[in-house]
C-alpha positions as CSV (number, residue, x, y, z in Angstrom):
1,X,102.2,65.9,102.2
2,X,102.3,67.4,106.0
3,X,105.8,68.7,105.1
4,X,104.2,69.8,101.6
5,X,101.1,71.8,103.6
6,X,103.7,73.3,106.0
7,X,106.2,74.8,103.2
8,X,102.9,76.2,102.1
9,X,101.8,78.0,104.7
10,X,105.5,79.2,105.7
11,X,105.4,80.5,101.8
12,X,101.9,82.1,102.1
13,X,102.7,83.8,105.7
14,X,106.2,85.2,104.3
15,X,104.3,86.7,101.4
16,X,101.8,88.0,103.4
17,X,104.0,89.9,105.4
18,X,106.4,91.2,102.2
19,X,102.9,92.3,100.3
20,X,99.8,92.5,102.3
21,X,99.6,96.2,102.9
22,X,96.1,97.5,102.3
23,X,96.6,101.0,99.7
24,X,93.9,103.2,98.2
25,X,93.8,103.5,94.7
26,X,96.5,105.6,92.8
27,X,95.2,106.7,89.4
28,X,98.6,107.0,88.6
29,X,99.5,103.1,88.6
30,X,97.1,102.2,86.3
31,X,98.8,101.4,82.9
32,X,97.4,99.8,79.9
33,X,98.6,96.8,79.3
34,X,97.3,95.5,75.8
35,X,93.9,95.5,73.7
36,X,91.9,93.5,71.2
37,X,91.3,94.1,68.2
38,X,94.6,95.9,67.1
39,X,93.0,98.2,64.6
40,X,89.8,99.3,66.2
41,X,89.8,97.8,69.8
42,X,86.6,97.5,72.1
43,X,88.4,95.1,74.7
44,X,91.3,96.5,77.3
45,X,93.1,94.6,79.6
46,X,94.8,97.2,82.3
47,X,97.2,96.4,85.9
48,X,96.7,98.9,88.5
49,X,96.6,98.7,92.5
50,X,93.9,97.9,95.1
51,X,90.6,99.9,93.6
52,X,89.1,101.1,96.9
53,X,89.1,104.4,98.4
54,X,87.9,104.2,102.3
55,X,87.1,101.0,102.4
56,X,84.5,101.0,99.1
57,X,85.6,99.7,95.9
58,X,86.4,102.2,93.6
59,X,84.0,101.9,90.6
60,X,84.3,105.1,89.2
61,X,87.6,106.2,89.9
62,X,89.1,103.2,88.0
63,X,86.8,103.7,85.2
64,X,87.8,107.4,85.1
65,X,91.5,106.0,84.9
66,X,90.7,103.7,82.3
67,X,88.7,106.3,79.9
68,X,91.2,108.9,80.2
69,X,93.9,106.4,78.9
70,X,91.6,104.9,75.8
71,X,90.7,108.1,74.7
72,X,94.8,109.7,75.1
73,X,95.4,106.7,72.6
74,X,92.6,108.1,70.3
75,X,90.4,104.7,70.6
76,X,86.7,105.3,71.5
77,X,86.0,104.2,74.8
78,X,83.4,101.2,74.8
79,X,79.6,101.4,75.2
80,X,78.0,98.8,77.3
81,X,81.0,97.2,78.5
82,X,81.5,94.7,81.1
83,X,83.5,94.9,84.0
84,X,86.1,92.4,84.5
85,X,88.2,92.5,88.2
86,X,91.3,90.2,88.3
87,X,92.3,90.5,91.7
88,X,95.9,88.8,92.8
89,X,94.9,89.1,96.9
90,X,95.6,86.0,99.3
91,X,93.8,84.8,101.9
92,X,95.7,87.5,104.3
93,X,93.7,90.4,102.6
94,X,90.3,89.5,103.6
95,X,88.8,92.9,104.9
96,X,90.0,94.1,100.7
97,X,88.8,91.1,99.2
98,X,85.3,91.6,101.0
99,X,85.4,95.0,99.4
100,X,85.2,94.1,95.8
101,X,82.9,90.4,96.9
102,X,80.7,93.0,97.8
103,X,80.7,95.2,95.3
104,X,80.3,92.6,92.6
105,X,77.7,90.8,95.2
106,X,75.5,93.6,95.2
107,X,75.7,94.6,91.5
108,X,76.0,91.9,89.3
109,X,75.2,94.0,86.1
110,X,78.3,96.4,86.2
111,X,80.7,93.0,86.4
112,X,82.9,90.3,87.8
113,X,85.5,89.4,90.2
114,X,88.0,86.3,89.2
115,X,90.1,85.9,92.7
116,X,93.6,84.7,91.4
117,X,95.8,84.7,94.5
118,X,99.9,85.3,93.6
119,X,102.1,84.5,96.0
120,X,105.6,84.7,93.8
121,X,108.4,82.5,94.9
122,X,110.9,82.0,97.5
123,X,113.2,79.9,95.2
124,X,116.0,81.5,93.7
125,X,115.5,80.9,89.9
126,X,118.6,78.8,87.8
127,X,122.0,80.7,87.3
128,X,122.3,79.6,84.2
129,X,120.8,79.2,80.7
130,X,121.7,75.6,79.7
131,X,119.4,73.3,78.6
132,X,120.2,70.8,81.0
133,X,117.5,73.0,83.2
134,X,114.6,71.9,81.5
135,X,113.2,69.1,83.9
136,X,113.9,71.8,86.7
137,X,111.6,74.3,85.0
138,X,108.7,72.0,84.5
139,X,109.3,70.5,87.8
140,X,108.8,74.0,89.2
141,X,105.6,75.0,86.9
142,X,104.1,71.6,88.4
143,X,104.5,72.7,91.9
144,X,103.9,76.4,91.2
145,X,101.0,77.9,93.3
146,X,101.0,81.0,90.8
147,X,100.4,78.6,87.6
148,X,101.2,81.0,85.5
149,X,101.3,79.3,82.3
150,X,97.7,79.0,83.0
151,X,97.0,82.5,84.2
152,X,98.5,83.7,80.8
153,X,95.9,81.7,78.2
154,X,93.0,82.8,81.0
155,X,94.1,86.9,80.0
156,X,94.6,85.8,76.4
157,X,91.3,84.2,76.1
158,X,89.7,87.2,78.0
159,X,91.1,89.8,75.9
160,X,90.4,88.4,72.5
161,X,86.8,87.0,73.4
162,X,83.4,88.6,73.3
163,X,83.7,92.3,74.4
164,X,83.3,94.9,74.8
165,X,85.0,94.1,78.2
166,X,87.6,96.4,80.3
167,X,90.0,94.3,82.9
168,X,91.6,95.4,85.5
169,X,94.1,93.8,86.9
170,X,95.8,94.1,90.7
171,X,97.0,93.1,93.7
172,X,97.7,96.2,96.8
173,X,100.3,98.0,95.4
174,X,100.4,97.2,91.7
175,X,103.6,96.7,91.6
176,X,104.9,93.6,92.9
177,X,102.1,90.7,92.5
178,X,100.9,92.5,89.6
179,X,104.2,92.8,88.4
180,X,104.9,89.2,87.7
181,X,101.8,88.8,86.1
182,X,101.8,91.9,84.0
183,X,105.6,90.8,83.1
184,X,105.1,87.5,82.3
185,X,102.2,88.6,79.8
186,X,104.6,91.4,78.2
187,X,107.3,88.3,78.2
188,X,104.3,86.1,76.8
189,X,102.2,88.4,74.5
190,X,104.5,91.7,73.6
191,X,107.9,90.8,72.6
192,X,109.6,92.3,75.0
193,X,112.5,91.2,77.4
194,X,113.0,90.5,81.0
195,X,114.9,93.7,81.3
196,X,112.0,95.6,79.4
197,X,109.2,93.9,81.5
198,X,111.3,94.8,85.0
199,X,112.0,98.5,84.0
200,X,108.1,98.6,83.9
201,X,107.9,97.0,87.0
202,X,110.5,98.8,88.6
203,X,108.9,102.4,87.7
204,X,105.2,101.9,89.3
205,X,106.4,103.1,92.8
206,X,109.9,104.1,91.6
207,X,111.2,101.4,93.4
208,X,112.5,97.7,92.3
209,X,109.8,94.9,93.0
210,X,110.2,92.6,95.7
211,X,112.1,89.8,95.3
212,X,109.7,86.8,95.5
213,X,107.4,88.3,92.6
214,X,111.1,88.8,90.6
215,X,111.8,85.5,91.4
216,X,109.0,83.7,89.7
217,X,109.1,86.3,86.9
218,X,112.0,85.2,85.9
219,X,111.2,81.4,86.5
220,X,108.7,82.0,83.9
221,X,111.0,83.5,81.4
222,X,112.9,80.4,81.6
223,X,109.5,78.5,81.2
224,X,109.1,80.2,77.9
225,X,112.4,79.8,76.5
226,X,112.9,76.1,77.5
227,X,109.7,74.6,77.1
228,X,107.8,77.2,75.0
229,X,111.0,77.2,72.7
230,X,111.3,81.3,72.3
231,X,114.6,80.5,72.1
232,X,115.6,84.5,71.9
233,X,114.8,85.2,75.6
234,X,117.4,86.1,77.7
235,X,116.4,85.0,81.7
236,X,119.7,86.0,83.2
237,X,119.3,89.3,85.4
């Protein structure tokens, strides 16, 4: 377990120093991600980057953001609505994680914060897309800090419960972090494939993402295809 709790902290101080760079928020990385119901939505589920501006959470702007792109897809933007802040930052982002504790601290009505720390992974995903993987996969999920298996049927069961609710999602850039999740869930929820969820990814900052949150992107597209059984997934980059 010592050994366990040092790979750990190794992992989580590697990450930290890959991702933790504090941003303001950029309108222009907020994409919406999916909605419920199909035909006449009233809940959203969104990724974007940190939402603070100067050190105060940015309430308005994101909501700004998130109107403007509701009403470009000619839905009506939700009346009394609730608020729902899905932030991916680690223990090494305190000063932004105070930001929205705060904000959600000090007015309860307007929302909540669920702290889901990502951290990605420093394991290279298999080579290969034989079957003889399988106990590797669920081997990995089991020791997975991410658990994103999990994370997936939380944003499912968010999305199509009782609404009207808006969710943002992010980590500091909204790209990398909050690419692996946003990519699993298009892997999960959308149809699409690994090379559909990356060129996404890729385009937030018009860079690639970093390799740790690729990494257990991919781990997870071989956790749908082996143990899920969506057989038509492709993992190999």
């Amino acid at each position: 377990m010592k050994m366990e709790s040092k790979l750990l902290a190794v992992l989580l101080l590697i990450v930290a120093v890959l991702l933790a760079t504090a941003e303001d928020y950029h309108p222009e990385r907020t994409l919406l991600m999916d909605y419920y119901p199909r035909d006449a939505p009233h809940n959203f589920l969104f990724r974007g980057n940190m939402p603070a501006v100067k050190g105060e959470f940015a309430h308005d702007q994101i909501l700004t953001s998130m109107k403007t792109i509701i009403t470009q897809k000619n839905f009506s933007f939700p009346a009394n609505f609730s608020l729902i802040d899905i932030s991916y930052l680690n223990i090494f982002e305190e000063a932004d994680l105070k930001v929205e504790e705060q904000f959600f601290s000090s007015n309860p009505s307007l929302g909540v914060l669920h702290k889901k720390p990502i951290v990605g992974s420093l394991i290279p995903p298999p080579e290969n897309e034989t079957a003889a993987i399988k106990d590797t996969i669920k081997l990995y999920e089991m020791g997975s800090i991410d658990k994103l298996p999990e994370l997936m049927s939380f944003f499912r069961q968010l999305l199509t419960g009782p609404g009207p609710v808006l969710i943002y999602s992010h980590c500091e850039a909204g790209t990398d972090r909050t690419g692996e999740v946003s990519g699993s869930y298009y892997l999960k929820f959308l149809n699409m494939t690994l090379p559909q969820a990356l060129a996404i990814d890729n385009h937030i900052q018009n860079r690639d993402m970093y390799k740790v949150s690729r990494n257990a992107l991919q781990w997870y597209c071989f956790y749908l295809k082996f143990i899920e059984q969506n057989t038509l997934l492709k993992c190999i980059i």
